[in-house]
N, C-alpha and C positions, 0 to 999 in steps of 0.2 A: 901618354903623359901621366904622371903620379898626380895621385888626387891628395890632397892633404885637408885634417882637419886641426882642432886646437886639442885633440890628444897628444899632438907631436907623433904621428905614426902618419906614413905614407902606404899606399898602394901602388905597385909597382910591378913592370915583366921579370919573370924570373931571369935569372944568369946564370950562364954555366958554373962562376963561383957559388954561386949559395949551393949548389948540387947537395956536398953534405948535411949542412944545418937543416935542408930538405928533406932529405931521405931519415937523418934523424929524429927530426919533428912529426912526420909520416908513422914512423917507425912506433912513438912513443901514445902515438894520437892514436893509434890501431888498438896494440893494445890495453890501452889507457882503460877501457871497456869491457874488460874480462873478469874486474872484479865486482863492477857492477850490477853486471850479468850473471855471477855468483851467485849474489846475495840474493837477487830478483827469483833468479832459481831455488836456492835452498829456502825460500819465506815462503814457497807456493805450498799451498794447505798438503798438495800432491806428496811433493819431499817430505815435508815436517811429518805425517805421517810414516815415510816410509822411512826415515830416521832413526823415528822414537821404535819403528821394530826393529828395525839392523840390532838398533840398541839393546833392545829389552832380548834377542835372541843372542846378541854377547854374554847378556849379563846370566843368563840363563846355561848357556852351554859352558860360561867359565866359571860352572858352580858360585854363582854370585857374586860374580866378580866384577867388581863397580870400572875396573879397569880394561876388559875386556868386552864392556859396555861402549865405552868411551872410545875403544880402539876399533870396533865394529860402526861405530856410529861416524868417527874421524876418515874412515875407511870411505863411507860412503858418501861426505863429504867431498875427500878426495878426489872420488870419481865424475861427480858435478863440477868441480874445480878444470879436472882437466877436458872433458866436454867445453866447456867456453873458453877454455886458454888455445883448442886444438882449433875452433873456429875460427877465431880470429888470428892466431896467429897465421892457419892456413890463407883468408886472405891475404896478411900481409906477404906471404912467402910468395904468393902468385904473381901479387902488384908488382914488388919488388924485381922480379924475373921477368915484367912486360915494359910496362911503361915506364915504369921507374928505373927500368934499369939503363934505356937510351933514352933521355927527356929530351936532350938536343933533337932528335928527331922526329922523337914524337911530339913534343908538344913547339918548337920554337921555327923546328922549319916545316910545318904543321900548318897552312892557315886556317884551317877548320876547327885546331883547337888550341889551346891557350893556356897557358899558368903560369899564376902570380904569387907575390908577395907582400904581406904588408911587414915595412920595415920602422921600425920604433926608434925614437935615438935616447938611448939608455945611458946617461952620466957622460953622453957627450959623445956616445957613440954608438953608429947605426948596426941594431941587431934586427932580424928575422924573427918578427910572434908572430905569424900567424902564411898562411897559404889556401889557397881554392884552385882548383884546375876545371878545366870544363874541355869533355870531348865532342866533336862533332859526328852526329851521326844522322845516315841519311836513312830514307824510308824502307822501314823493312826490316833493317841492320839491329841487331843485339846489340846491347852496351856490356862492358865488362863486369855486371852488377855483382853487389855483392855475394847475391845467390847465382845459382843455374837457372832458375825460375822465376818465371813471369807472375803467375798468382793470378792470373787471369786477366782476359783482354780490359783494356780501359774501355769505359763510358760514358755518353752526354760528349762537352763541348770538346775533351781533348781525342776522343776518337771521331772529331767530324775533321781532325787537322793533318788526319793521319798521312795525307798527299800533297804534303805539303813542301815534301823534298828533304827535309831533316830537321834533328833538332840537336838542344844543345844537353849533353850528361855529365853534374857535376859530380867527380870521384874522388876527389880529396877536397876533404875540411876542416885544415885542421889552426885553432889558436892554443898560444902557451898559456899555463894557467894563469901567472900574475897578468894579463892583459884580455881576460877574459871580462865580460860585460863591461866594456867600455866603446864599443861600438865598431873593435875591429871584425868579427863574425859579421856585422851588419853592412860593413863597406865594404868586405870581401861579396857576400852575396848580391850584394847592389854591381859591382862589376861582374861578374858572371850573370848577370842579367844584361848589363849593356853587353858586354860581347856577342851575348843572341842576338839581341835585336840589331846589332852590325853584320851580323852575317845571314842575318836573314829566316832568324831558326823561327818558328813560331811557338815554341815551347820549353822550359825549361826544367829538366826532373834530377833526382837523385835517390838513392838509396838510402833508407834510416832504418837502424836496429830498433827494437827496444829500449835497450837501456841509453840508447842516445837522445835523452830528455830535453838536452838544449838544444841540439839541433834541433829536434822537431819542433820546436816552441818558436823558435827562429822562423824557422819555415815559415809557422801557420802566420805571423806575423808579418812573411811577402806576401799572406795570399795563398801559398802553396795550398794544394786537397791533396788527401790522399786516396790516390784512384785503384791500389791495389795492394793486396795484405798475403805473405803465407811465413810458414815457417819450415820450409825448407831450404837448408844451407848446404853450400859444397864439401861439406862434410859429413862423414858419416851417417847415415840417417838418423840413427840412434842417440848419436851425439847431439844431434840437433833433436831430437824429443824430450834428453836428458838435460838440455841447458835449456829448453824454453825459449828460447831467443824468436823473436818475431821480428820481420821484415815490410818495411810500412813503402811505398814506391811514392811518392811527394813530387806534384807536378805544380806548375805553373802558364798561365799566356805570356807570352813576353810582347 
């Protein structure tokens, strides 16, 4: 049943109609984090350093060339740019090609896992801001995480649950920007928590980059801990030293 508040937005099962608005909002929420992860990258003392020499070795080899400066320095900008564009785009391309690509059967005829919608009615008609999905997984089993890696075994209360038969892993989070901080991220993760505690998960986790501020803050705000940290990503190794980008694992008891 849709849950509703006095923002005028509901929570609701996805439908094979929203597929697109899904996959587009997926699509842009992925991305949406590569320029942030940018900047996070080029301000670290590391870059800004090795900038001002690209630079000063432009300006240098093009006999003092304030422009060849610039283009040595643009250059390796460049290269940090596309380090974080190639990461997260490479997730999307993966998601897109798994789950996203048959939702009907992964997620609807599926009873282990689940994805919603919250639907807003916008000027008197009902639009799609926002989505959470939640996969079921049983003991032992990998989730499709953002990285290949774990970052080390978890600790304390949620490795005493580990037998517990499974839990539940949310892989999309995504709200549009005009309907952000109005409490649709908060209804969305409040249902991905009851779905656990319906199917009997004892835990609920997800995957958070860095540069994903509000989700984590979201998070810590259920409660969530974070029980495991690295920064290695399904790409490239290099790529992933070159963007910096860290991987936080955010659990919860449900």
């Amino acid at each position: 049943m849709a849950q509703k508040n006095n923002r005028q937005f509901s929570i609701r099962e996805y439908r094979p109609s929203d597929k697109h608005v899904v996959v587009s909002m997926f699509r842009s929420g992925t991305l949406e984090h590569v320029y942030p992860a940018f900047f996070r990258a080029m301000s670290h003392p590391d870059h800004v350093g090795v900038a001002l020499s690209v630079s000063m070795a432009g300006y240098v080899l093009g006999g003092s060339s304030y422009f060849q400066a610039l283009l040595f320095g643009s250059a390796w900008a460049g290269l940090i740019y596309y380090c974080c564009h190639e990461i997260y785009n490479g997730y999307l391309m993966r998601r897109l090609s798994a789950d996203m690509a048959d939702i009907q059967s992964h997620y609807l005829e599926n009873p282990d896992n689940g994805l919603w919608v919250a639907e807003a009615d916008v000027n008197g008609r009902a639009k799609v801001v926002g989505m959470v999905a939640v996969t079921g997984k049983m003991e032992g089993e990998e989730g499709e995480r953002f990285d290949d890696c774990n970052g080390g075994p978890t600790e304390g209360e949620f490795a005493q649950d580990a037998g517990d038969g499974g839990h539940g892993e949310i892989s999309h989070m995504v709200v549009t920007f005009p309907w952000r901080r109005k409490t649709v991220g908060s209804q969305l993760t409040r249902k991905a928590l009851d779905f656990c505690k319906e199917r009997g998960y004892a835990r609920l986790v997800l995957d958070v980059s860095s540069p994903q501020t509000a989700t984590a803050s979201l998070c810590q705000k259920f409660g969530f801990v974070q029980t495991a940290s690295h920064s290695q990503t399904h790409a490239n190794r290099w790529f992933s030293k070159l963007a910096r980008i860290n991987v936080m694992r955010m659990e919860k008891l449900v």
